[in-house]
C-alpha positions as CSV (number, residue, x, y, z in Angstrom):
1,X,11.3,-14.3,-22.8
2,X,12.6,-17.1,-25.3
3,X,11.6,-16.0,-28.9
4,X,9.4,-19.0,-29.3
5,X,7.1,-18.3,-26.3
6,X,6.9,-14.1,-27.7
7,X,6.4,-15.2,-31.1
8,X,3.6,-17.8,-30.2
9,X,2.1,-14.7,-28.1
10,X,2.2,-12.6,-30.7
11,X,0.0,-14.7,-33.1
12,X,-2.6,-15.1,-30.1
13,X,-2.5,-11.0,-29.9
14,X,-2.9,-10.6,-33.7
15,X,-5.4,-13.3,-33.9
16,X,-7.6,-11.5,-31.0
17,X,-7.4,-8.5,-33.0
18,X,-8.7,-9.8,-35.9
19,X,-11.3,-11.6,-34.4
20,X,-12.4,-8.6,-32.2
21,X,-12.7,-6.3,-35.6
22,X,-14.7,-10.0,-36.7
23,X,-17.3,-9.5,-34.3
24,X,-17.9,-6.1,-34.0
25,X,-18.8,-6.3,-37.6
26,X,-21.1,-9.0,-36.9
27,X,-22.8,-7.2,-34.7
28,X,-23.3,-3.7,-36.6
29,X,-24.8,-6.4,-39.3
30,X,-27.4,-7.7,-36.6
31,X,-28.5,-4.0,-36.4
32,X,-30.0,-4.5,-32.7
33,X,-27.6,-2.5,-31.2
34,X,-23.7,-2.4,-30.5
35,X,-21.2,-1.7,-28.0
36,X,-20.6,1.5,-27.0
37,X,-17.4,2.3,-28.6
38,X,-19.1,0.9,-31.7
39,X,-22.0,3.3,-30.9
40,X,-19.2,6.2,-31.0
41,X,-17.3,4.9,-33.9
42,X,-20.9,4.2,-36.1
43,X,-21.9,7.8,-35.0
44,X,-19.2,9.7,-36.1
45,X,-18.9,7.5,-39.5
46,X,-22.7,8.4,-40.5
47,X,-21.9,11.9,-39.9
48,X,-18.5,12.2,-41.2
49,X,-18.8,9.6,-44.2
50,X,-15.9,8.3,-43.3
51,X,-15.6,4.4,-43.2
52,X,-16.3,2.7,-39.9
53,X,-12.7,1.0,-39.7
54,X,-11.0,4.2,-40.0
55,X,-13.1,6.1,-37.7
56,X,-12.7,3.0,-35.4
57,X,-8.8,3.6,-35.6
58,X,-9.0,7.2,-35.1
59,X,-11.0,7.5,-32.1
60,X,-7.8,4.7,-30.6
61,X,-5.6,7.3,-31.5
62,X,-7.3,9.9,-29.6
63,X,-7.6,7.6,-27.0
64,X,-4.4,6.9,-26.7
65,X,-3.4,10.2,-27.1
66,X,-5.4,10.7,-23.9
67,X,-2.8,8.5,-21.7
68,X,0.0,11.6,-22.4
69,X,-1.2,13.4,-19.6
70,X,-1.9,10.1,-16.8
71,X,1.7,9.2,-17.8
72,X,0.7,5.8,-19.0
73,X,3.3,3.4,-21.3
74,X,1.7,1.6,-24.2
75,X,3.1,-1.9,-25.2
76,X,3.0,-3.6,-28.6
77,X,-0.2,-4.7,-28.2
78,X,-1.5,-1.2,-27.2
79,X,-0.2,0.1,-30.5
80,X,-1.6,-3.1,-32.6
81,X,-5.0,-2.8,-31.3
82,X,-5.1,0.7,-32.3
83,X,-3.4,-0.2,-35.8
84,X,-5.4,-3.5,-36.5
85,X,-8.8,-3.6,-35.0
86,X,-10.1,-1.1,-37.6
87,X,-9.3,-2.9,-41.0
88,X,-10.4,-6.0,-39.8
89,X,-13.7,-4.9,-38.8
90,X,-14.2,-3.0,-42.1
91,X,-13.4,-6.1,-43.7
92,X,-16.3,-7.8,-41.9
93,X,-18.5,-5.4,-43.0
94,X,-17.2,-5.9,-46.8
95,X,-18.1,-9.6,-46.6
96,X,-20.9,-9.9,-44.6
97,X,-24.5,-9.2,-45.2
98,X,-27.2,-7.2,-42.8
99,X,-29.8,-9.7,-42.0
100,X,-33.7,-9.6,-41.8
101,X,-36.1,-10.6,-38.9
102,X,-35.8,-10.7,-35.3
103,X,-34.5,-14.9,-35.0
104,X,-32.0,-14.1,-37.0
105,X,-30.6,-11.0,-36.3
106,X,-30.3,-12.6,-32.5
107,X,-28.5,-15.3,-33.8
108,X,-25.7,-13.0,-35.8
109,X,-26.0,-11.0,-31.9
110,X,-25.2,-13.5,-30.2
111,X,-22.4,-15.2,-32.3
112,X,-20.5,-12.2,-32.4
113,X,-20.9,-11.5,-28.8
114,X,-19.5,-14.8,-28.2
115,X,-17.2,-14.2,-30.8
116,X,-15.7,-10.7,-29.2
117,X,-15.6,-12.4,-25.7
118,X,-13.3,-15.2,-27.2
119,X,-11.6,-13.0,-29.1
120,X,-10.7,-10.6,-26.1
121,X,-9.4,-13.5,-24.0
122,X,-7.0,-14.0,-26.6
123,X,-5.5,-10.2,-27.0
124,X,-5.1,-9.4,-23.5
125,X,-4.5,-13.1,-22.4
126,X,-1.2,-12.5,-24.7
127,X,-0.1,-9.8,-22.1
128,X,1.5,-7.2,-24.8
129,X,-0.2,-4.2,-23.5
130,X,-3.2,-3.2,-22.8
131,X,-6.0,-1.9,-25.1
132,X,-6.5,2.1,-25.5
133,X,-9.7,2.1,-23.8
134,X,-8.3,-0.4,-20.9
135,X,-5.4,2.0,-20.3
136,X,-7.1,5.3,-19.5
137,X,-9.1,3.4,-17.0
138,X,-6.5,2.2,-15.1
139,X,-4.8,5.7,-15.5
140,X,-7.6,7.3,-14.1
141,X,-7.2,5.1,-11.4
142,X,-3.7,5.3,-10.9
143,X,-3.4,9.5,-11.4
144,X,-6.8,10.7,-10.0
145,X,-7.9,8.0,-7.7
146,X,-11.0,6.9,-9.3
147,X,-12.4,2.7,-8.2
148,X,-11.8,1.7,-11.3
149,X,-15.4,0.9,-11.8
150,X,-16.0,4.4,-12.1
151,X,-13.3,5.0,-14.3
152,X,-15.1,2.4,-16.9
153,X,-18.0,3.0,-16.2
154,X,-17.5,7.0,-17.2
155,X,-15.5,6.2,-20.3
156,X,-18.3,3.9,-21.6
157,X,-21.5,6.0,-20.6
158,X,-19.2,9.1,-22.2
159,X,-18.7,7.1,-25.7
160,X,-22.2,5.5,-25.9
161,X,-23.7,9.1,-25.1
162,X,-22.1,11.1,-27.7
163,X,-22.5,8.1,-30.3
164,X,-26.0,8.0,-29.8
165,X,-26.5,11.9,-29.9
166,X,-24.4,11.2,-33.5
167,X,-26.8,8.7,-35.0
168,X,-24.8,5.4,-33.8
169,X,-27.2,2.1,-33.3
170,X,-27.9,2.2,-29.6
171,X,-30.6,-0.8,-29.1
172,X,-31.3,-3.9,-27.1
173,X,-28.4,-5.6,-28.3
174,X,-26.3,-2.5,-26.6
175,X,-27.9,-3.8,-23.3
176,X,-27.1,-7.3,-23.8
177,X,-23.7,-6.5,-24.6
178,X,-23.4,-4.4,-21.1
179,X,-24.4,-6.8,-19.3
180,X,-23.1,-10.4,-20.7
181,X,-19.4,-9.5,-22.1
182,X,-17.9,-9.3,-18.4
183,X,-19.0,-13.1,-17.5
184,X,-18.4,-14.2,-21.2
185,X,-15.1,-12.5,-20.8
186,X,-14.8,-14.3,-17.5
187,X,-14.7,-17.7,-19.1
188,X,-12.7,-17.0,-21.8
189,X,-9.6,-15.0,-20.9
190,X,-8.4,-17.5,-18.7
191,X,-8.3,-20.1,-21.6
192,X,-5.6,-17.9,-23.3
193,X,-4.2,-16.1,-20.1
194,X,-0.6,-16.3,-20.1
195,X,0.3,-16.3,-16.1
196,X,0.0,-19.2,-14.1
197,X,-3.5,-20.1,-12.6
198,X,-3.0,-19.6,-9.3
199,X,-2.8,-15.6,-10.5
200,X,-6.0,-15.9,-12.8
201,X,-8.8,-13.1,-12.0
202,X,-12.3,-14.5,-11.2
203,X,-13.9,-12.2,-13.4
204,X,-12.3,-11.1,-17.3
205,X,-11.9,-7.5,-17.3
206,X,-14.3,-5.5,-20.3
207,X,-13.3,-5.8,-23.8
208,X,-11.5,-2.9,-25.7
């Protein structure tokens, strides 16, 4: 790959990460609900006291630490995502404000669900390795034979389970998130998609 093409693909990775971290934060700050690896992240910080950002990079270690066994390879981005996603969302929480009333804690929603499905086109449209969460799925596809559907949709109900049981903000907005990021996602990732058009999916694969 000629260094200009990686390099430019780098910056899209790092700028998806930051952005993701972006609107996760923006979300927690709606306080309508999350996603569910937000749900298990928020959880574990409330009853740890640890901050969100590092309990958010601790549960993608142990996620990653759960591709040992199904014999998966991380890539750069794999690693990144893990490293980055973290800070950058405890950042957003530094700087931005919880908001008041319904109008506009749906607005703050909203703009950082749009925000995270932009921001996920751009990570895995840079093609530098998959996300933790993304990469036990498709090992539990791969090593037990589970539709990947199930795979996903096992790892998400598991996360936003124990969150909840831990205190994490399970709400509308949760719902909303289940059910909008995949066609959001669908639009965006191939904006920033790196392969040629022709080997595009229809439908953008759930954020990490």
């Amino acid at each position: 790959m000629p260094r200009r093409a990686l390099a430019l693909r780098l910056l899209q990775l790092l700028l998806g990460l930051f952005l993701f971290g972006i609107a996760s934060a923006l979300m927690i700050r709606a306080g309508i609900g999350i996603a569910p690896w937000d749900v298990l992240a928020q959880g574990i910080s409330l009853r740890s006291g640890w901050g969100f950002g590092l309990v958010t990079n601790l549960v993608g270690v142990a996620v990653l630490l759960m591709w040992w066994p199904l014999r998966q390879r991380p890539g750069a981005g794999t690693v990144l995502n893990v490293l980055l996603i973290g800070p950058s969302a405890q950042l957003g929480l530094h700087v931005l404000p919880a908001v008041q009333g319904l109008a506009w804690q749906s607005l703050l929603f909203a703009g950082g669900l749009a925000l995270m499905a932009v921001a996920t086109g751009l990570y895995i449209g840079a093609r530098l390795g998959p996300g933790p969460r993304d990469g036990l799925m498709t090992g539990l596809h791969a090593r037990l034979g589970w539709p990947v559907w199930k795979a996903r949709t096992l790892i998400e109900a598991s996360a936003l389970a124990v969150g909840w049981w831990l205190g994490g903000n399970l709400g509308p907005g949760t719902v909303a998130f289940a059910l909008l990021i995949g066609p959001l996602c669908g639009i965006t990732l191939p904006l920033f998609d790196h392969r040629p058009a022709q080997a595009l999916p229809t439908a953008g694969p759930a954020p990490d």
